[in-house]
NUKE-507576 format. One record per residue (C-alpha): z, x, y. Coordinates in steps of 0.05 Angstrom, whole numbers, plus 32768, in hexadecimal, padded with zeros to 4 digits. Layout:
BEGIN
<atom z="Z" x="X" y="Y"/>
...
***
This chain:
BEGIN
<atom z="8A55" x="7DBD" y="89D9"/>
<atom z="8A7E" x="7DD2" y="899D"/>
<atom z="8A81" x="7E1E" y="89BC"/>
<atom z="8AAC" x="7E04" y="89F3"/>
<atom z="8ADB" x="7DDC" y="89CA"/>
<atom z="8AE3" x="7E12" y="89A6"/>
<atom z="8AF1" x="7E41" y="89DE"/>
<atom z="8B27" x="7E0A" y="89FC"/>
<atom z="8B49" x="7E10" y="89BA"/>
<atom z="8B56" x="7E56" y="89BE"/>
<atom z="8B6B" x="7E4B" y="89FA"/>
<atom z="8B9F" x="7E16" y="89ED"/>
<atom z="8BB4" x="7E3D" y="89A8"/>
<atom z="8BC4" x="7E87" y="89C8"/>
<atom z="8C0B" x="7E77" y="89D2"/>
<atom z="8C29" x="7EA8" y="8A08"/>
<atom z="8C3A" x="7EE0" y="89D9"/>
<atom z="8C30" x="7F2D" y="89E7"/>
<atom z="8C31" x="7F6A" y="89BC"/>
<atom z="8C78" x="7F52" y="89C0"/>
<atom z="8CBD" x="7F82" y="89B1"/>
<atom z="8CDB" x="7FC4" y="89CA"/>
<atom z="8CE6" x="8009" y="89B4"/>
<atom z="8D12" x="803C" y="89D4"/>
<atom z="8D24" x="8075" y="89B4"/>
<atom z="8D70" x="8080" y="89BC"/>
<atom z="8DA9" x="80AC" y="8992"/>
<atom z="8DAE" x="806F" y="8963"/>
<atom z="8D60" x="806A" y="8954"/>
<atom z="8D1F" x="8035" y="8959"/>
<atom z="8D36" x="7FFC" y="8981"/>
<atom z="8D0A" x="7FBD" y="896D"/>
<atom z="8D11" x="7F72" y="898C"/>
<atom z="8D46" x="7F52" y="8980"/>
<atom z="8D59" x="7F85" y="894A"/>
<atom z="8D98" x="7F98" y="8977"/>
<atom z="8DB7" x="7FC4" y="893C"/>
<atom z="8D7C" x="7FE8" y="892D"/>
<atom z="8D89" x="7FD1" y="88E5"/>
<atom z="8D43" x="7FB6" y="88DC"/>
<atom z="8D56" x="7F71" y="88D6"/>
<atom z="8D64" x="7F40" y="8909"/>
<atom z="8D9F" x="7F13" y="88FB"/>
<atom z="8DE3" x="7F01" y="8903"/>
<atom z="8DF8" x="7F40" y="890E"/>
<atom z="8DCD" x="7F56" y="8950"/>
<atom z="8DE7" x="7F06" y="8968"/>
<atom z="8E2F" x="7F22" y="8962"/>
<atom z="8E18" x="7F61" y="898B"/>
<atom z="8DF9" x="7F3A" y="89BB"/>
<atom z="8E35" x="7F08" y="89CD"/>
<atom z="8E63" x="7F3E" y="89CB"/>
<atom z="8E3D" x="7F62" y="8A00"/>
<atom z="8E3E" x="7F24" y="8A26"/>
<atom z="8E88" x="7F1E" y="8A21"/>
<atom z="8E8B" x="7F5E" y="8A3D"/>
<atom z="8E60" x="7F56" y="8A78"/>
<atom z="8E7A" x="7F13" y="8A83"/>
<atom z="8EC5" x="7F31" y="8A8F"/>
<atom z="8EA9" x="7F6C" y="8ABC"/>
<atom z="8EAA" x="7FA1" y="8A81"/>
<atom z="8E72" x="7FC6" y="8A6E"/>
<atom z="8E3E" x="7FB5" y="8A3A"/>
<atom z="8E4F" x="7FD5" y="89F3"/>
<atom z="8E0D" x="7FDE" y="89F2"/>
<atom z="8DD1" x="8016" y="89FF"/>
<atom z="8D9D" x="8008" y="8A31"/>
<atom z="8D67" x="8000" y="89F7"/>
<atom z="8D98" x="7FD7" y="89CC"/>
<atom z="8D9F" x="7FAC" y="8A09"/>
<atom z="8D50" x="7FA6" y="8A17"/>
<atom z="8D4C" x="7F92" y="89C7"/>
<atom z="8D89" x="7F5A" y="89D5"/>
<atom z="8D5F" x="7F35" y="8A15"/>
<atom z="8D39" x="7F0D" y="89EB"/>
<atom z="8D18" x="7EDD" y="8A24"/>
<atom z="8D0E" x="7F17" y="8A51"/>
<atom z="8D43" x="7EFA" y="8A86"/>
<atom z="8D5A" x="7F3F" y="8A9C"/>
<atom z="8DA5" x="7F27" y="8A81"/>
<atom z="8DC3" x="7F31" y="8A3F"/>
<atom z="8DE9" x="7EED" y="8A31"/>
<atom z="8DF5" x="7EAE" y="89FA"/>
<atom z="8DB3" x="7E99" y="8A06"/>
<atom z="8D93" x="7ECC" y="89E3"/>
<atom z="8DD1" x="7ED1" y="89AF"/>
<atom z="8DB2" x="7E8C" y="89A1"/>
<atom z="8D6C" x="7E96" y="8997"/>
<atom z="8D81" x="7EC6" y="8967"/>
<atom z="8DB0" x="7E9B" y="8939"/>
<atom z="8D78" x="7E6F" y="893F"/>
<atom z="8D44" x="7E96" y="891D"/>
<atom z="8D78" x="7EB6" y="88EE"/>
<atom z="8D8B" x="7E6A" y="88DB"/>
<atom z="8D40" x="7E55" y="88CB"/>
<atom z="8D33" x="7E93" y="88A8"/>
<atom z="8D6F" x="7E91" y="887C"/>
<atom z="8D54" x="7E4A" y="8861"/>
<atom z="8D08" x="7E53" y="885E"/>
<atom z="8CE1" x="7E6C" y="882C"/>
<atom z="8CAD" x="7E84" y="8851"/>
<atom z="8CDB" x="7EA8" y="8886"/>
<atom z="8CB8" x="7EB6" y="88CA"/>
<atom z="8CAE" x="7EEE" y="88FC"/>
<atom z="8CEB" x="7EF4" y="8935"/>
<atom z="8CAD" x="7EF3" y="8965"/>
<atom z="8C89" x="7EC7" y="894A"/>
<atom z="8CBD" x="7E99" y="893D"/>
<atom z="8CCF" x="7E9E" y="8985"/>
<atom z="8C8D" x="7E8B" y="899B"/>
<atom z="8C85" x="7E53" y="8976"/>
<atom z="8CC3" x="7E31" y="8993"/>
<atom z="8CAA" x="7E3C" y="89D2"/>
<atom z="8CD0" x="7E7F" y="89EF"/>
<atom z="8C9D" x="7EA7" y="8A19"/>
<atom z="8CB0" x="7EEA" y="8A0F"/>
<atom z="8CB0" x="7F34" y="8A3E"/>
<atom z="8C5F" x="7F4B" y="8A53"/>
<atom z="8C76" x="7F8D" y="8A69"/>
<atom z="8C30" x="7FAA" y="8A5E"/>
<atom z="8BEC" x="7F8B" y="8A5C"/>
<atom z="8BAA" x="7FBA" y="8A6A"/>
<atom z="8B66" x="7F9D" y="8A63"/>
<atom z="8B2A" x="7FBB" y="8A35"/>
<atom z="8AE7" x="7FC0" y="8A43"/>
<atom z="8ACA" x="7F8F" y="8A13"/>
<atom z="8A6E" x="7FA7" y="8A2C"/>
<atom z="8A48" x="7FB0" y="89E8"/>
<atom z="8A0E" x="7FDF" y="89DF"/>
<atom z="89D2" x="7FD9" y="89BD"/>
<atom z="89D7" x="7FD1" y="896D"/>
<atom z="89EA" x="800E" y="8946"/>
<atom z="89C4" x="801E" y="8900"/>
<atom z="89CC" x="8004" y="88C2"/>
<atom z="8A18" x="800B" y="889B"/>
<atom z="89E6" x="802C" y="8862"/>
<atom z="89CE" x="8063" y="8899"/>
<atom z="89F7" x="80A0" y="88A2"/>
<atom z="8A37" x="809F" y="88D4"/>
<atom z="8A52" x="80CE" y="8901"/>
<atom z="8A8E" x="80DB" y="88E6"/>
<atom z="8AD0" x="80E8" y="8909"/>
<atom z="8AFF" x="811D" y="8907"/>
<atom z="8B4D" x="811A" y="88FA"/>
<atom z="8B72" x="8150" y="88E8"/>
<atom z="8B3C" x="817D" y="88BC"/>
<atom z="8B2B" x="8138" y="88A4"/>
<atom z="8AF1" x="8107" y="88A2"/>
<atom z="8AE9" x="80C1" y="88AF"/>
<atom z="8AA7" x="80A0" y="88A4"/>
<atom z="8AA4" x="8061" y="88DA"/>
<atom z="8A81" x="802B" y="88BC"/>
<atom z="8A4C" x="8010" y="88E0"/>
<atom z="8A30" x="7FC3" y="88E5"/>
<atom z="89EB" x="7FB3" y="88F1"/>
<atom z="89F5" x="7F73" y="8924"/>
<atom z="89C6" x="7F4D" y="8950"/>
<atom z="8A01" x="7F28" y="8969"/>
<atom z="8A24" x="7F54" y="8992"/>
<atom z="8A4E" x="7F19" y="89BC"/>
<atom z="8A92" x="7F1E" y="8994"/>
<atom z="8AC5" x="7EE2" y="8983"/>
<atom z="8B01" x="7EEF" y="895D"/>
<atom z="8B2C" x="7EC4" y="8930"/>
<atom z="8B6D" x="7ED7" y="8927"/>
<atom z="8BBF" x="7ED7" y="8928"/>
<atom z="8BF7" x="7EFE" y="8951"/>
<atom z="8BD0" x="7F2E" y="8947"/>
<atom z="8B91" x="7F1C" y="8966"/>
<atom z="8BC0" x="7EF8" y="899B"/>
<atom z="8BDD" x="7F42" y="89B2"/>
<atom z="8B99" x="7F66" y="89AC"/>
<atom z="8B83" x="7F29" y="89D7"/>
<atom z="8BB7" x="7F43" y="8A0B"/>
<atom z="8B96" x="7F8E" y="8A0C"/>
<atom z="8B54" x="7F87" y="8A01"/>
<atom z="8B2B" x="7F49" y="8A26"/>
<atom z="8B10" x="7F26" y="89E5"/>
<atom z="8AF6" x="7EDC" y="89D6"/>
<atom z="8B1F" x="7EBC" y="899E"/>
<atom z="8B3F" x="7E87" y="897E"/>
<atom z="8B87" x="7E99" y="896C"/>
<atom z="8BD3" x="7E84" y="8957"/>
<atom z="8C0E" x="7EA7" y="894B"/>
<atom z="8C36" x="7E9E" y="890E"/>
<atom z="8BF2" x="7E86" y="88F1"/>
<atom z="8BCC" x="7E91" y="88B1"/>
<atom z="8B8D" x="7E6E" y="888B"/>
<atom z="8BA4" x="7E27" y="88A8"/>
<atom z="8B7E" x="7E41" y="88EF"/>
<atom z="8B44" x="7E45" y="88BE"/>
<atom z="8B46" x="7E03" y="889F"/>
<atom z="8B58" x="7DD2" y="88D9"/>
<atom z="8B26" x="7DF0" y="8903"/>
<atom z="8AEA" x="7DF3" y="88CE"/>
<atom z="8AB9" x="7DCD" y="88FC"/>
<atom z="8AC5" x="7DF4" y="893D"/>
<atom z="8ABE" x="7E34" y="891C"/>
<atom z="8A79" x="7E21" y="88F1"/>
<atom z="8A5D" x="7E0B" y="8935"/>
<atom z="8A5F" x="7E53" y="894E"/>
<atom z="8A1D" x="7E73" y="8952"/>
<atom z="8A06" x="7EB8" y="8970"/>
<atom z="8A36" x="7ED9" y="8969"/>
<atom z="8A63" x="7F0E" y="894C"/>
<atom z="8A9E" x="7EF8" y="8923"/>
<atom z="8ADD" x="7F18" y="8912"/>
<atom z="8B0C" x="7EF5" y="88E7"/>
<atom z="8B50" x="7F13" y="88F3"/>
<atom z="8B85" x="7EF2" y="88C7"/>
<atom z="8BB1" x="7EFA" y="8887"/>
<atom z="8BE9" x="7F1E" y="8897"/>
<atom z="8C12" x="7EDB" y="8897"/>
<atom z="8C05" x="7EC6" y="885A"/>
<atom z="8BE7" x="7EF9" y="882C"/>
<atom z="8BF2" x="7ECF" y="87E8"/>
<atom z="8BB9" x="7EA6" y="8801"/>
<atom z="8B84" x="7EE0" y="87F0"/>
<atom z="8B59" x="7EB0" y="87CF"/>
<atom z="8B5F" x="7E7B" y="87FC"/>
<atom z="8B46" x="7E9D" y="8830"/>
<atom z="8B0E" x="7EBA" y="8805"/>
<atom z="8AF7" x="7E75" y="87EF"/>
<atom z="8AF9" x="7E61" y="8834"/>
<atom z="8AC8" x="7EA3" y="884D"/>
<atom z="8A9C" x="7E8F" y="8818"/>
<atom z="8A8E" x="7E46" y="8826"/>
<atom z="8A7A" x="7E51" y="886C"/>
<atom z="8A34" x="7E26" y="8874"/>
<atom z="89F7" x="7E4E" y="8867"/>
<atom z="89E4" x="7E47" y="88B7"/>
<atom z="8A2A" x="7E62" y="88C9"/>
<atom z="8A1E" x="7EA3" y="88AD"/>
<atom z="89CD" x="7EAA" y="88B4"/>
<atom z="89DF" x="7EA7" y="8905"/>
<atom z="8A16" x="7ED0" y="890C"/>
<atom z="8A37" x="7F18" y="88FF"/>
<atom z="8A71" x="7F01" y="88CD"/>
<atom z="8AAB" x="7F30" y="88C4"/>
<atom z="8AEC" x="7F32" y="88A5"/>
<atom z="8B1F" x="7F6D" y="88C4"/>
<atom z="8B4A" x="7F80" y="8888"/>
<atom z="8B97" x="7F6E" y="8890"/>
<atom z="8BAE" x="7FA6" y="88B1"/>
<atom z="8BEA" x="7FD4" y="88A8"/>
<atom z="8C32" x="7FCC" y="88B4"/>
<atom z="8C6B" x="8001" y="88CC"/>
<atom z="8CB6" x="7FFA" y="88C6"/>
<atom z="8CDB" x="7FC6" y="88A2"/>
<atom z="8C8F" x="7FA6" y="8890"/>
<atom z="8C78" x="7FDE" y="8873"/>
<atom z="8C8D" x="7FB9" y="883B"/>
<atom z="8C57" x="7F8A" y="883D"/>
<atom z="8C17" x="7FBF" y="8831"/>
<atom z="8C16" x="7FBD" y="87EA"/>
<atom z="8C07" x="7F74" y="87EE"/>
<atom z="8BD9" x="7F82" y="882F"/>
<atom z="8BAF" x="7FB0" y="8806"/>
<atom z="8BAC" x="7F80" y="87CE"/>
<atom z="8B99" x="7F4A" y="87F1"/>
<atom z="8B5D" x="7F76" y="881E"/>
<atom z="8B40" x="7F8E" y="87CF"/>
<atom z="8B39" x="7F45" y="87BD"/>
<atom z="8B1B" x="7F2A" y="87FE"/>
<atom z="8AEE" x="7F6B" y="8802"/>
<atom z="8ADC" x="7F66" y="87BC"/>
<atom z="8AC2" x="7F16" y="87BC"/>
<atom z="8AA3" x="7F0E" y="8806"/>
<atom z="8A63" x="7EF2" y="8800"/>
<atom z="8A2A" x="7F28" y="880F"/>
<atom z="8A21" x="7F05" y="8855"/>
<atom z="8A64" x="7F14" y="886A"/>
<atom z="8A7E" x="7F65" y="8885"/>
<atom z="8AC3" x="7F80" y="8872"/>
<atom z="8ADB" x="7FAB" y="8899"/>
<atom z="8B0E" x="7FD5" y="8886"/>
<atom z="8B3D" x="7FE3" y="88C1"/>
<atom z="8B7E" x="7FE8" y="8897"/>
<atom z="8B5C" x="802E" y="8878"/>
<atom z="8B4E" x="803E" y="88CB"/>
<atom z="8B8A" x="8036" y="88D9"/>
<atom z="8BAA" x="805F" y="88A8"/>
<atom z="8B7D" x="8099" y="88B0"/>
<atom z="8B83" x="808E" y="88FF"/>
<atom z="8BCE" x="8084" y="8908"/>
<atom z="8BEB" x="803E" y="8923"/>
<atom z="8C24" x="802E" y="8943"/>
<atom z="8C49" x="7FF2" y="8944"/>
<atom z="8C7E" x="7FD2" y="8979"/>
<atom z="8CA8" x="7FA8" y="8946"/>
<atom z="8C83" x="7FBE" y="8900"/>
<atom z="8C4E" x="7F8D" y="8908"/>
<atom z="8C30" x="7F80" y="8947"/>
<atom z="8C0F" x="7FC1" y="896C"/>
<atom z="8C0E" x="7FE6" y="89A0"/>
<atom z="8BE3" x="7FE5" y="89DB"/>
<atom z="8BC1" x="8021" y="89C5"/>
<atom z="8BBE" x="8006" y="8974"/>
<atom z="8BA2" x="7FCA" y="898D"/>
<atom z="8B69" x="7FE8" y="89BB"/>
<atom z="8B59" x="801B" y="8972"/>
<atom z="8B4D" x="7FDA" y="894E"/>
<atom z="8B1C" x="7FC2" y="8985"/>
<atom z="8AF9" x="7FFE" y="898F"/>
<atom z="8AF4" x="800A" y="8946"/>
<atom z="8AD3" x="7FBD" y="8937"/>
<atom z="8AB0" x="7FD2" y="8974"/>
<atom z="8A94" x="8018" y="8962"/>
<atom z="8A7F" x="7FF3" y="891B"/>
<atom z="8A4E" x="7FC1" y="8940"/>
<atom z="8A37" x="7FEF" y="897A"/>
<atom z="8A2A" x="8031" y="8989"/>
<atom z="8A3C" x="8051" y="89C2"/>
***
């Protein structure tokens, strides 16, 4: 049965990866991983940090560095500061000084096959309740601050959730207990070389979480929404999450977030829900553990607020 195959893809995809880096607050600032400086970068620089704290240690001296700087510099979670991860770092700052496309320290990491720290996983409660009223009805709004937000609401006989994602749908994997198919480092190429597993879904509820990776491909991914099969989308909830914010040295990156979420938004076909998360968030407040990937408590907003859209309480 397709359903299964599909199910032993996701599987086989979810690569070991958590809501993965650090942050300590210390005199020097927001430690991230691998960002040993603090400088927002990781590169050459936090290698030479890292080796020199390993010469130190190595001759009986004390580590230059702070404890935080020090949880940053243990990239494979060994409990020691040493070459090793001086080396995965050169590494990454090697490939990204040649590609064009750069990548992710984490993801990067991941994809060469270093399992990285799970200091924290806590499970969600993933029941459903019956359908809540139309998006066209009123809400019950919530309250921030003075301020109001309106929670949309999606009418959905198919209440069983799957979701389709990246890293991101990797780490809220790793919070809340979800079905998916996911990939880290990945962006509409999930979609395409899996086209006849996903169109064999039916029944259920499907979130399409992807396009932070690569968010030139707005259209792509649009074209793609749009020519699912006509029995796809009459038997099943489709949904596309908006891209959702970044924090830090990403924050760079929400101009062309919101870009791409008005294009996709604006061309879905009818059939298909967007749901605006990256507005949530904002009005919410998110955090972030290395500018991209979220918290445990982010992660568990998203859920509960694709969650809250489908069902009432």
């Amino acid at each position: 049965m397709k359903i299964k195959t599909l199910m032993s893809l996701a599987a086989a995809a979810a690569l070991a990866v958590t809501p993965t880096g650090i942050s300590a607050s210390g005199a020097a600032g927001l430690y991230v991983f691998g960002d040993v400086n603090g400088d927002g970068t990781v590169d050459a620089t936090d290698a030479s940090s890292v080796l020199a704290a390993y010469a130190s240690l190595s001759s009986g001296q004390e580590s230059p560095l702070y404890s935080y700087q020090e949880s940053a510099a243990d990239i494979n979670g060994d409990g020691m500061v040493d070459a090793v991860d001086a080396s995965m770092i050169l590494s990454y700052y090697a490939y990204v000084s040649v590609s064009d496309e750069g990548a992710i320290f984490t993801d990067f990491l991941e994809q060469h096959g270093i399992k990285q720290k799970n200091d924290e996983e806590t499970s969600g409660d993933n029941d459903t309740a019956s359908p809540a009223a139309d998006i066209s009805d009123i809400q019950q709004p919530l309250v921030n601050g003075g301020e109001e937000y309106i929670l949309p609401r999606i009418d959905s006989e198919y209440a069983d959730m799957f979701w389709i994602g990246d890293s991101r749908t990797v780490g809220l994997s790793y919070n809340v207990a979800i079905d998916y198919l996911g990939e880290v480092g990945i962006g509409i190429a999930l979609l395409s070389r899996n086209y006849e597993s996903i169109t064999q879904i039916r029944n259920k509820t499907i979130i399409f979480n992807l396009g932070v990776n690569d968010l030139h491909n707005s259209r792509a991914y649009l074209n793609w929404y749009n020519s699912l099969p006509d029995e796809f989308l009459d038997n099943n909830k489709v949904i596309v999450l908006s891209v959702n914010p970044c924090s830090g040295s990403y924050a760079r990156l929400n101009s062309g977030i919101e870009e791409f979420n008005n294009i996709v938004r604006d061309g879905l076909d009818s059939r298909i829900t967007f749901l605006d998360s990256y507005s949530f968030l904002n009005w919410n407040s998110f955090a972030t553990v290395d500018g991209l990937h979220y918290t445990s408590g982010t992660y568990i907003d998203i859920y509960n607020f694709v969650n809250d859209s489908i069902n009432e309480e």
